[in-house]
C-alpha positions as CSV (number, residue, x, y, z in Angstrom):
1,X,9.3,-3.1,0.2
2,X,8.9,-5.6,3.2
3,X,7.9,-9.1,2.1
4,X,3.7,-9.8,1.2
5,X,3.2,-13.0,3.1
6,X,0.5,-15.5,2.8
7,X,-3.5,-14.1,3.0
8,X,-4.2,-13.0,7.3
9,X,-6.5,-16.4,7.6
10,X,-3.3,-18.4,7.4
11,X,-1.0,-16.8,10.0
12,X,-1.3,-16.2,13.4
13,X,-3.1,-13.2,15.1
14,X,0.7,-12.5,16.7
15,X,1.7,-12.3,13.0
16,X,-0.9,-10.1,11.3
17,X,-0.6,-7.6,14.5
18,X,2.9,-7.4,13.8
19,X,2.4,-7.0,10.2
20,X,-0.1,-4.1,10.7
21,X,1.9,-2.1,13.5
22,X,4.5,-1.9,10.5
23,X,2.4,-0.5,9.1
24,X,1.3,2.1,11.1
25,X,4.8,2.9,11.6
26,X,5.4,3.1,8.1
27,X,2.6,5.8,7.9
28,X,3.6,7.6,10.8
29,X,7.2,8.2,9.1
30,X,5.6,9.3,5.8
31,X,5.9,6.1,4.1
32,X,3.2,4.1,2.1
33,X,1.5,1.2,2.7
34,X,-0.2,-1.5,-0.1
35,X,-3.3,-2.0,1.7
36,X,-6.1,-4.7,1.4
37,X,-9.7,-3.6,0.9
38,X,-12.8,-5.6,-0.3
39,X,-12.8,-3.9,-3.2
40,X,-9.3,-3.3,-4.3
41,X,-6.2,-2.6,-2.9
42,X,-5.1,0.9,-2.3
43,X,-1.9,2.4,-1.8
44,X,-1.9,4.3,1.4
45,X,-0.7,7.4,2.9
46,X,-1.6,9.6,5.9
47,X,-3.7,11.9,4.9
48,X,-3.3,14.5,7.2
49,X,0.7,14.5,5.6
50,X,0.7,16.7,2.6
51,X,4.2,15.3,2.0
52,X,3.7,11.4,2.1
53,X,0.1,12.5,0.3
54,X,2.7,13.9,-2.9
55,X,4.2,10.1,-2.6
56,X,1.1,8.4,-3.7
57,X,0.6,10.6,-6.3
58,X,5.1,10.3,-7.8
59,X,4.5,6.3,-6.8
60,X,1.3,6.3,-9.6
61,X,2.4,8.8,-11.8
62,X,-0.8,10.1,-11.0
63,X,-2.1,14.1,-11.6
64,X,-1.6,16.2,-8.7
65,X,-5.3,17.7,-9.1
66,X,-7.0,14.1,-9.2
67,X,-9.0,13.4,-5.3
68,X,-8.1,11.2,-3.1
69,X,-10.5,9.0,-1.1
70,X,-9.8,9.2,2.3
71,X,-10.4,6.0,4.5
72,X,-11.6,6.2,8.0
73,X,-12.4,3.5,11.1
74,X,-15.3,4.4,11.9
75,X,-18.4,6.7,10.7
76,X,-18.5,9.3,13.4
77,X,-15.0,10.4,12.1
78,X,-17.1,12.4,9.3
79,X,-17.7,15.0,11.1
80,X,-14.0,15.5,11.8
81,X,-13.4,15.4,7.7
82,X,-16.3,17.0,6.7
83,X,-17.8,20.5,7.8
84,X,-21.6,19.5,7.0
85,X,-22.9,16.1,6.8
86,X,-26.3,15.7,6.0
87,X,-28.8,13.5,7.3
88,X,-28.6,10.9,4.1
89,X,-24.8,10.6,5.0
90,X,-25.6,9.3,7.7
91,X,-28.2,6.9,6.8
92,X,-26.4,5.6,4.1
93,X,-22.7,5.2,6.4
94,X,-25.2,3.7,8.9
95,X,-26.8,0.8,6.1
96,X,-23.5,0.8,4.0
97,X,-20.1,1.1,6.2
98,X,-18.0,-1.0,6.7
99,X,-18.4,-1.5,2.6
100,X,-17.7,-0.6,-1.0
101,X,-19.2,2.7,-0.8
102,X,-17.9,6.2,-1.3
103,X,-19.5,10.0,-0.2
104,X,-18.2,13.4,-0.9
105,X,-19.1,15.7,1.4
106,X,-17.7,19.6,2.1
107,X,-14.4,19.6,3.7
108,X,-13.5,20.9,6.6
109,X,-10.5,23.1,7.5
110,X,-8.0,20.6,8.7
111,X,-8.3,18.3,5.2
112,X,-5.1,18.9,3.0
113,X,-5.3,20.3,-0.6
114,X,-3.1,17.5,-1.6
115,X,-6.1,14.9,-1.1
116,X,-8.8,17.2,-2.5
117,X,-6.7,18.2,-5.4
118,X,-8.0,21.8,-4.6
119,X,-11.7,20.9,-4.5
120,X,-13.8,21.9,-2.0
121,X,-15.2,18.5,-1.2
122,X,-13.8,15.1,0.7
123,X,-14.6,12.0,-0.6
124,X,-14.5,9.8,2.8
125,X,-15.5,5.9,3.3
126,X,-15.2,3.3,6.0
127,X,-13.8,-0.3,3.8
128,X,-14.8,-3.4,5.1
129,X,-11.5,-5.6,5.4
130,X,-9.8,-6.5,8.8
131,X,-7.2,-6.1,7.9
132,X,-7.6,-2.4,6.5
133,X,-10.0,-1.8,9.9
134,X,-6.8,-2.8,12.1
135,X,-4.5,-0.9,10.3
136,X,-7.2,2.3,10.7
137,X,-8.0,2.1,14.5
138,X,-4.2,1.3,15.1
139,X,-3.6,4.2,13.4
140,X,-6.4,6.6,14.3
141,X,-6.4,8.7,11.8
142,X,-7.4,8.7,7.7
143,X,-5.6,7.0,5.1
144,X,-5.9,8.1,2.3
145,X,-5.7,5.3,-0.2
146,X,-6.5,5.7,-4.3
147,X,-5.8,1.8,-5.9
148,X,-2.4,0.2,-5.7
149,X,-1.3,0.4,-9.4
150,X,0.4,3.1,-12.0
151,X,-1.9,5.7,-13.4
152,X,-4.6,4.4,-15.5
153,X,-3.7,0.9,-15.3
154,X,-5.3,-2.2,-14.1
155,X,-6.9,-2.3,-10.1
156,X,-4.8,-4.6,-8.0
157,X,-7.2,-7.3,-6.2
158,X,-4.2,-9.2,-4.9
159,X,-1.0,-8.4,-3.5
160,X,0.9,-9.5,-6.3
161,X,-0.5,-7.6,-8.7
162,X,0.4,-4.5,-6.4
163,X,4.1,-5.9,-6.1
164,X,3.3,-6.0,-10.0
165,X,2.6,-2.7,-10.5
166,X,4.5,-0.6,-7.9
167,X,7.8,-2.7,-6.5
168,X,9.6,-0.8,-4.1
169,X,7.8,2.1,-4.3
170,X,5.4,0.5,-1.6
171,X,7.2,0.8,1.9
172,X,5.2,-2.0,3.5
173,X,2.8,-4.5,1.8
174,X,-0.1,-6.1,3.7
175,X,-1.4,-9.4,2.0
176,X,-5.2,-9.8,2.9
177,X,-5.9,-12.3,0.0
178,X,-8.3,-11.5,-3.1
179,X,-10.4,-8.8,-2.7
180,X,-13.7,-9.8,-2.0
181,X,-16.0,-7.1,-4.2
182,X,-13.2,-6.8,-6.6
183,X,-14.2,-3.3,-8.5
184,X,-13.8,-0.4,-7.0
185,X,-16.3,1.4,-4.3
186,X,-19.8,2.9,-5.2
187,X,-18.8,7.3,-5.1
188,X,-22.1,9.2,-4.0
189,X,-21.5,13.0,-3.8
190,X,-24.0,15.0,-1.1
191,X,-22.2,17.9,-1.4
192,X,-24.6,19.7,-3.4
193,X,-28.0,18.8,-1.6
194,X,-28.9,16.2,-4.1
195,X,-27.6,12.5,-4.7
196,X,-25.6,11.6,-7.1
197,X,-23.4,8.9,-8.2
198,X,-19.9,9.7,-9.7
199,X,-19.1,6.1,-10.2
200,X,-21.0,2.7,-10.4
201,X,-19.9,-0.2,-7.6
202,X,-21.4,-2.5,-5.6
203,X,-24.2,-0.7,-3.9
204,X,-26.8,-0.2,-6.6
205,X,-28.2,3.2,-7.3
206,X,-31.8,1.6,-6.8
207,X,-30.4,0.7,-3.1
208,X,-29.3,4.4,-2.1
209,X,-32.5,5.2,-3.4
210,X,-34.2,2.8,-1.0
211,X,-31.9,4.0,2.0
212,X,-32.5,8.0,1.6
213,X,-35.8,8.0,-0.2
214,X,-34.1,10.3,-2.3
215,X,-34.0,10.4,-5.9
216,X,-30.5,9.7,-7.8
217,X,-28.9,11.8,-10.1
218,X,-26.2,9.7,-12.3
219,X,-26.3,12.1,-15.3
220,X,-22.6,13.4,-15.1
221,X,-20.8,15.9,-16.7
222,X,-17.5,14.5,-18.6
223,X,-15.4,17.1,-17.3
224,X,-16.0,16.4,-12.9
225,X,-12.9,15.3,-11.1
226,X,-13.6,12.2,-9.3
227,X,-11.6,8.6,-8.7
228,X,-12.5,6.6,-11.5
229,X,-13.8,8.8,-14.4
230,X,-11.2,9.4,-17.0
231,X,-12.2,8.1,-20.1
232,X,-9.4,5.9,-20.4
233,X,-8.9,4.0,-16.9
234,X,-8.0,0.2,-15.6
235,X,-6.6,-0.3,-19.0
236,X,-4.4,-3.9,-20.2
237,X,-1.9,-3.2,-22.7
238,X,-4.6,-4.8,-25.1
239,X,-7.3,-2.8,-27.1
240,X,-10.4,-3.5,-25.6
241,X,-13.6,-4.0,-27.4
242,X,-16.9,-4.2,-26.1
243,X,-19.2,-5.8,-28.5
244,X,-22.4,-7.8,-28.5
245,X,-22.3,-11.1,-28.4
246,X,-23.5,-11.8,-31.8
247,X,-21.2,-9.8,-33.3
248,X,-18.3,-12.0,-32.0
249,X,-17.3,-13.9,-34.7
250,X,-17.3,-10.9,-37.4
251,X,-14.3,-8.7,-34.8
252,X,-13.0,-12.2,-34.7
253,X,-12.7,-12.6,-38.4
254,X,-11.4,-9.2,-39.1
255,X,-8.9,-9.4,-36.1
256,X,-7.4,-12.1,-37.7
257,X,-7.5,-11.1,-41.1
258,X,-4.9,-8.2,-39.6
259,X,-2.7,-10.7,-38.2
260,X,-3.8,-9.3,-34.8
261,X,-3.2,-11.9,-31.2
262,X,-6.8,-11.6,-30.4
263,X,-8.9,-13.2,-27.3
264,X,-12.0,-12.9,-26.3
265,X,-13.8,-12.2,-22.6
266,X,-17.3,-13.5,-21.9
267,X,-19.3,-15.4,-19.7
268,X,-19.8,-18.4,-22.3
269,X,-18.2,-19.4,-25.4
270,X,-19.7,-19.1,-28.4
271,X,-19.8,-22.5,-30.6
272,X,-19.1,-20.5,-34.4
273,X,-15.7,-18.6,-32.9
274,X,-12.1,-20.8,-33.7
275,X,-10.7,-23.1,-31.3
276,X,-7.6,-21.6,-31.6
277,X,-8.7,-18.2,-30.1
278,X,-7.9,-17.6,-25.9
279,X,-11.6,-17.5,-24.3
280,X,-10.9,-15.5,-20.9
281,X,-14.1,-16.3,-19.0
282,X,-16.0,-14.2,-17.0
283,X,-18.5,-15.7,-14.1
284,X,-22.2,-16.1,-14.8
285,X,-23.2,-14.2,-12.0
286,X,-22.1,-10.6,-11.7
287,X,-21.0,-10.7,-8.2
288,X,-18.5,-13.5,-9.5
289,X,-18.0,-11.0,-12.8
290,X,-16.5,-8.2,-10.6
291,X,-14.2,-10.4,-8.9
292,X,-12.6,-11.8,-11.9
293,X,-12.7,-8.8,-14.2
294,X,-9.0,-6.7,-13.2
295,X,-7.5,-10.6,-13.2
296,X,-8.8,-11.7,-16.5
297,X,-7.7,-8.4,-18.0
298,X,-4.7,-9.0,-16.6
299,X,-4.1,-12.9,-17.7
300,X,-4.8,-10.6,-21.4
301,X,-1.7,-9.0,-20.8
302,X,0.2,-12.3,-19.6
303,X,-0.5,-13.7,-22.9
304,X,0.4,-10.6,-25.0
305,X,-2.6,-10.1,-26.4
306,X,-3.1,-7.3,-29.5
307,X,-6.9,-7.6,-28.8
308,X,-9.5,-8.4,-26.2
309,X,-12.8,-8.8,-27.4
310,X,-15.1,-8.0,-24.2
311,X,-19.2,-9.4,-23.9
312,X,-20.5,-6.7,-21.9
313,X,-23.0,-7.9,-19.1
314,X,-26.5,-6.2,-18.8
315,X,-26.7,-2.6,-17.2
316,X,-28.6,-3.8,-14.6
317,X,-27.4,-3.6,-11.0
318,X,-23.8,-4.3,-10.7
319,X,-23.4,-4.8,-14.4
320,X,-23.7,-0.9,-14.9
321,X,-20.4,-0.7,-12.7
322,X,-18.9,-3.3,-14.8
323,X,-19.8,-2.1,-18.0
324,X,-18.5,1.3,-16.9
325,X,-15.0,-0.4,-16.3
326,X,-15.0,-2.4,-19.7
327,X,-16.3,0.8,-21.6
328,X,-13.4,3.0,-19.8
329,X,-10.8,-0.3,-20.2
330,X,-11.6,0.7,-24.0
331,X,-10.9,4.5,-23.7
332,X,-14.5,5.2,-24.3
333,X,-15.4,6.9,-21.1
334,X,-18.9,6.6,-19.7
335,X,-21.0,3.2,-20.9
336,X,-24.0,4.2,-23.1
337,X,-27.3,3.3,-21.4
């Protein structure tokens, strides 16, 4: 894998277009790219190339039959992905793009089975990165780019964690600093004529609601096929428990009674729980909360944690997406309301 280099504000603009035309080569032979989104990094692969598609999945150890989210440049490129988009499509590309949001639409002929995994839909979305945006109109076509790290496992939101995860699996590594939104994207599906949301991000549900005037459907049923929704997903090597706050210093208790490493993620520190126990903290704000999450589940793992103890935010906004990614950290698939 070629070498990551220092984030694209501190070299030249003679070195990042170099950087990102190896890239594009890279892609054009087939090979794999770790690229840098806003939300997370994703490990790249033409998606019109059933054959460096396979790659990504080997590379992950990833199930053939999961979808792929296909990245474009630029909006209009739907229509060349998608046979029908619909006028909320639009509208939300038009409010949204470049950004953390996701849409599955029908596909058309020309979109590979090996992105889809066999489904009849495309799941399409325009990041907001230069870096990523350089690579795309350099390259033309769709990337298609599911996050940078083994199946299951903790989302990469630097380039070292993706030199982490995948080593020399990744045939050319862009650095583009820490991701900036730091969960993964918002996934809307219009395939169906209604709106709903597979997974939780950064755009609100309240917000598509405001774009479309439509209403949104996030009931889900546990068995759908999407990025994101196995019940065990961005997993540390740690158990992770969700709990309330007050109930802190009881898991603490009984952690340690069973001889258990134990930590414990929140945005403040409670005053009862030992001084002796790793605090991981989490930002007050949730914006600040999603960029910290993947890294302080990973710092867990640095310190070989048994047990992380995790303070859930609120479910509202963009603490529903983090609360999805804590209860699905845990193995317990969806968040309760």
């Amino acid at each position: 894998m070629s070498e990551p280099v220092g984030g694209a504000g501190e070299r030249s603009s003679a070195a990042v277009a170099a950087e990102v035309m190896d890239a594009v080569r890279a892609l054009r032979r087939g090979g794999l790219i770790g690229l840098p989104t806003e939300t997370v990094y994703g490990l790249g692969a033409d998606a019109s190339n059933p054959q460096a598609v396979a790659r990504i999945f080997a590379a992950k150890e990833r199930p053939a039959n999961h979808p792929l989210i296909v990245h474009l440049h630029r909006p209009r490129q739907m229509a060349v992905w998608a046979r029908a988009v619909p006028l909320a499509a639009w509208e939300l590309a038009e409010a949204c793009w470049p950004g953390p949001l996701t849409l599955i639409l029908p596909r058309s002929s020309m979109v590979a089975d090996a992105v889809t995994g066999g489904l009849d839909t495309v799941a399409l979305r325009v990041p907001a990165h230069p870096l990523a945006l350089q690579v795309l109109e350099e390259f033309g076509g769709g990337i298609a780019a599911p996050s940078a790290n083994r199946h299951k496992k903790i989302s990469p939101t630097t380039a070292q964690d993706v030199r982490d995860e995948l080593g020399d699996k990744v045939d050319v590594l862009l650095d583009g600093g820490p991701c900036r939104v730091g969960i993964e994207s918002t996934i809307v599906d219009l395939s169906t004529g209604t709106l709903r949301v597979l997974r939780p991000g950064a755009i609100a549900a309240a917000e598509l609601q405001q774009i479309t005037g439509l209403a949104v459907d996030q009931t889900i049923e546990a068995s759908l096929r999407c990025p994101g929704r196995m019940d065990l997903h961005y997993a540390p090597q740690a158990m992770v428990l969700p709990v309330p706050l007050e109930q802190v210093p009881h898991e603490l208790a009984q952690q340690m009674a069973r001889g258990a490493r134990v930590g414990v993620l929140s945005a403040q520190r409670g005053p009862a729980w030992p001084g002796n126990i790793p605090w991981l903290p989490l930002g007050t704000s949730p914006a600040e909360q999603a960029q910290q999450l993947y890294q302080r589940l990973r710092e867990a793992d640095r310190m070989r944690l048994d047990v992380l103890i995790v303070v859930a935010p609120s479910d509202d906004g963009l603490g529903c997406a983090l609360r999805d990614r804590l209860w699905r950290a845990a193995g317990r698939g969806a968040a309760p309301a």
